[in-house]
C-alpha positions as CSV (number, residue, x, y, z in Angstrom):
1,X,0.0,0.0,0.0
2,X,1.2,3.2,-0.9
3,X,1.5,6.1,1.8
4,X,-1.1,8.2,0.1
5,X,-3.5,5.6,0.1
6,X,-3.4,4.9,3.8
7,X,-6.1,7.2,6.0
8,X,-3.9,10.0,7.9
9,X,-5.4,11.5,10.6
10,X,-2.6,14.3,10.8
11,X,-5.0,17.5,9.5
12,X,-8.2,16.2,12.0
13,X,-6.7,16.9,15.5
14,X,-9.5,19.2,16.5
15,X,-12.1,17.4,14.5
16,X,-11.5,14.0,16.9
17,X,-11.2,16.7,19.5
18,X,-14.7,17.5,19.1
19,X,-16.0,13.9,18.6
20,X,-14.3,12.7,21.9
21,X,-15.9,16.1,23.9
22,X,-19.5,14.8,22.3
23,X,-19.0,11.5,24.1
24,X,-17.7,12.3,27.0
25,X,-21.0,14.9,27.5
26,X,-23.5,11.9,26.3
27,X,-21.8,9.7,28.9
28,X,-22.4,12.2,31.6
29,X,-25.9,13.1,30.6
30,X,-26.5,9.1,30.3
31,X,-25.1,9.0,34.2
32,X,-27.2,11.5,35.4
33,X,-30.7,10.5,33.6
34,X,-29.8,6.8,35.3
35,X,-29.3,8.4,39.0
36,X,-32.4,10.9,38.7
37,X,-34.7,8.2,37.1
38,X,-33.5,5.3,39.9
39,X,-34.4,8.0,42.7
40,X,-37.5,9.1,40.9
41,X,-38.5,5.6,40.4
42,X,-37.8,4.8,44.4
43,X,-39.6,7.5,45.6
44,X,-42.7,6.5,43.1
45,X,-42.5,3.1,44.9
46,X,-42.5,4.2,48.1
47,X,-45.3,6.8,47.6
48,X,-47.3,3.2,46.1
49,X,-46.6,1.2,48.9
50,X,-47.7,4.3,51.1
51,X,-51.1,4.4,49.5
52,X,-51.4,1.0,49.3
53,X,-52.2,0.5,52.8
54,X,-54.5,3.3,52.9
55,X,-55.9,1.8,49.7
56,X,-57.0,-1.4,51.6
57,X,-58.5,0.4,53.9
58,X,-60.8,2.8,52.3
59,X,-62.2,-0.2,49.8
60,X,-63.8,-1.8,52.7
61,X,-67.3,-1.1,53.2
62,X,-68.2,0.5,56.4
63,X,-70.2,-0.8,58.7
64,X,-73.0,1.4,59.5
65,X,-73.4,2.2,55.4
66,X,-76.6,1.0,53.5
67,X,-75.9,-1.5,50.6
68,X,-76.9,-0.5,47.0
69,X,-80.5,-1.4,46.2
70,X,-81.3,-0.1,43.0
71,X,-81.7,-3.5,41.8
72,X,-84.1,-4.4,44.5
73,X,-86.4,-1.1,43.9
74,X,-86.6,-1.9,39.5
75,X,-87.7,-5.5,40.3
76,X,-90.5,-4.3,42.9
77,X,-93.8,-4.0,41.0
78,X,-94.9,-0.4,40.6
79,X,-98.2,0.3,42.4
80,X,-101.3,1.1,39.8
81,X,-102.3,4.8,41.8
82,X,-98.8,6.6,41.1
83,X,-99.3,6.5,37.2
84,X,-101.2,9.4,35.9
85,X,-101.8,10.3,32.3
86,X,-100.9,13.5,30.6
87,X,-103.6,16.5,31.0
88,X,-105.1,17.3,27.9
89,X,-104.6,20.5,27.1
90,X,-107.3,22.8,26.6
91,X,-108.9,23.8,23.0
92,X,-110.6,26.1,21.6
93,X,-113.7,26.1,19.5
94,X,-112.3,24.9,16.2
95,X,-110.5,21.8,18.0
96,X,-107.0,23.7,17.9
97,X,-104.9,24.0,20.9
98,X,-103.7,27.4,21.1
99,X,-100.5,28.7,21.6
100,X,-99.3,29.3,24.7
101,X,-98.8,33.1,25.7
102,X,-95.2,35.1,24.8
103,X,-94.1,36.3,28.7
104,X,-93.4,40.2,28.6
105,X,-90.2,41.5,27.4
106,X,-89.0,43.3,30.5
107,X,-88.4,46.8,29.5
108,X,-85.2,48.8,30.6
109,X,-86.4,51.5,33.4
110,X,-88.1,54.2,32.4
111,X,-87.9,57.3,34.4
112,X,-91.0,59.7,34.5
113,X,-89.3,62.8,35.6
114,X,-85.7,63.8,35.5
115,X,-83.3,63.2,38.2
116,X,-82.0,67.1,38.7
117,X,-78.2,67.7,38.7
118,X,-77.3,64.8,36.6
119,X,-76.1,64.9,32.9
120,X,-78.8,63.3,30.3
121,X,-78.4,63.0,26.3
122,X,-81.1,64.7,23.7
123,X,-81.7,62.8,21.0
124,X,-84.8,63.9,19.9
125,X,-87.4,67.3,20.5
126,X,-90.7,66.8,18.8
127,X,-94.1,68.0,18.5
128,X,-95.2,64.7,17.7
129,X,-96.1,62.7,21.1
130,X,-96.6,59.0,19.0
131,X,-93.4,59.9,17.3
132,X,-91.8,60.6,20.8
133,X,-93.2,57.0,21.6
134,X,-91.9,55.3,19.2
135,X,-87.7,57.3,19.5
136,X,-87.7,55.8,23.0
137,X,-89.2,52.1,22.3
138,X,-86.3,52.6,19.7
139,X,-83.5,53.8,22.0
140,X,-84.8,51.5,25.0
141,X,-84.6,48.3,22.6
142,X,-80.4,49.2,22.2
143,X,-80.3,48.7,25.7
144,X,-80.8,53.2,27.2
145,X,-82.5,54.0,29.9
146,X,-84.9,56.6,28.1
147,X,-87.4,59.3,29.4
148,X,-89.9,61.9,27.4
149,X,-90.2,65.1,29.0
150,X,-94.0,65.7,28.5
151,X,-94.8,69.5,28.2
152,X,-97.0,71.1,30.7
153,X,-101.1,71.5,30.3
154,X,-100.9,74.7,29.9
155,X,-97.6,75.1,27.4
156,X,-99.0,77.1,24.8
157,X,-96.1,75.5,22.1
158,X,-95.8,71.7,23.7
159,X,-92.4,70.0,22.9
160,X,-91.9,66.2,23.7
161,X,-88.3,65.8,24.7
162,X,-86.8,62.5,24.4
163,X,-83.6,61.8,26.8
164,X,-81.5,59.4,27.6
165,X,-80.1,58.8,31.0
166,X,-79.3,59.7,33.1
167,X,-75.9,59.5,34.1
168,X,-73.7,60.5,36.5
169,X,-70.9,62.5,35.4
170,X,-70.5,64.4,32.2
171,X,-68.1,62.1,30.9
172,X,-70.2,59.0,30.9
173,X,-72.9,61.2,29.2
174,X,-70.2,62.4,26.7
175,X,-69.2,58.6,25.6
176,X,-73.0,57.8,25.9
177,X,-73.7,60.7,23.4
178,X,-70.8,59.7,21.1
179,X,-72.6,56.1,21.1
180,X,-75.8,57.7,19.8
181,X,-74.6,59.6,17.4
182,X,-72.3,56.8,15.6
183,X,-75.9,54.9,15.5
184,X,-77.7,57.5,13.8
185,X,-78.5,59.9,16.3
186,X,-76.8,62.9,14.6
187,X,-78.5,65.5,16.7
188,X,-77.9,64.4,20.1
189,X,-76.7,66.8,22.7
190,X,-76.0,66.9,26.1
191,X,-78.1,68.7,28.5
């Protein structure tokens, strides 16, 4: 064999360095995974033999308890009088059975007369009491507390003022006026 055909290992010192350094670490690694699972794996057996006498213990019945009788109460015959048939429901003349009755929405409060010193919203000033109505089932249906300010008997010009609050600083009224207007309520103002 000829010299240059042989391996050399002359220009790999720090290559087998390296190699040598990986095994070393994996052997030390494989040492300490062995000595942490063998204590883990003693302390596991200790905590079963622990519970295994507490086990025993706890799976025997106790005396004074009541053993199961479901079985005994689905073979017992059922008396005759506890069996009732379904009411029949009551119709109406044509034979139908009508529907039963919708309960209420609840409605958010109303207030009939303004709270004085406390901030409220305008959204809307009419002459026009069905059209007042109808603004605050709107407003109360997004979730406002809503109020009409009815105008006196004797108000020669009667304006319906529809407000919502109210609230109690100016800055919740601010944000709750803000909220209007981005649904529509252009006009609303604080007052």
């Amino acid at each position: 064999m000829d010299e240059s055909e042989s391996p050399s290992w002359k220009g790999h010192g720090f290559t087998l360095l390296v190699f040598g350094g990986i095994v070393v670490l994996c052997s030390i690694f494989f040492v300490l995974g062995m000595l942490v699972g063998r204590n883990q794996g003693q302390r596991i057996a200790e905590n079963a033999a622990a519970n295994e006498g507490t086990r025993k213990t706890a799976a025997q019945p106790l005396p004074d308890t009541k053993g199961l009788e479901f079985f005994n109460r689905t073979t017992e015959p059922i008396p005759d009088d506890t069996l009732q048939p379904r009411p029949t429901p009551p119709t109406t003349a044509e034979g139908s059975v009508p529907a039963p009755a919708a309960p209420p929405e609840p409605e958010p409060p109303a207030f009939k007369e303004p709270v004085p010193d406390k901030p409220y919203v305008q959204i809307l000033a009419t002459k026009d009491q069905k059209a007042a109505d109808r603004e605050r089932t709107k407003v109360q249906s997004k979730g406002f507390r809503v109020l009409i300010l009815v105008p006196k008997p004797d108000d020669k010009d009667p304006w319906y003022r529809v407000r919502v609050g109210p609230y109690d600083t100016k800055a919740e009224a601010t944000m709750a006026m803000q909220e209007l207007q981005s649904q529509g309520y252009a006009d609303a103002s604080l007052k």
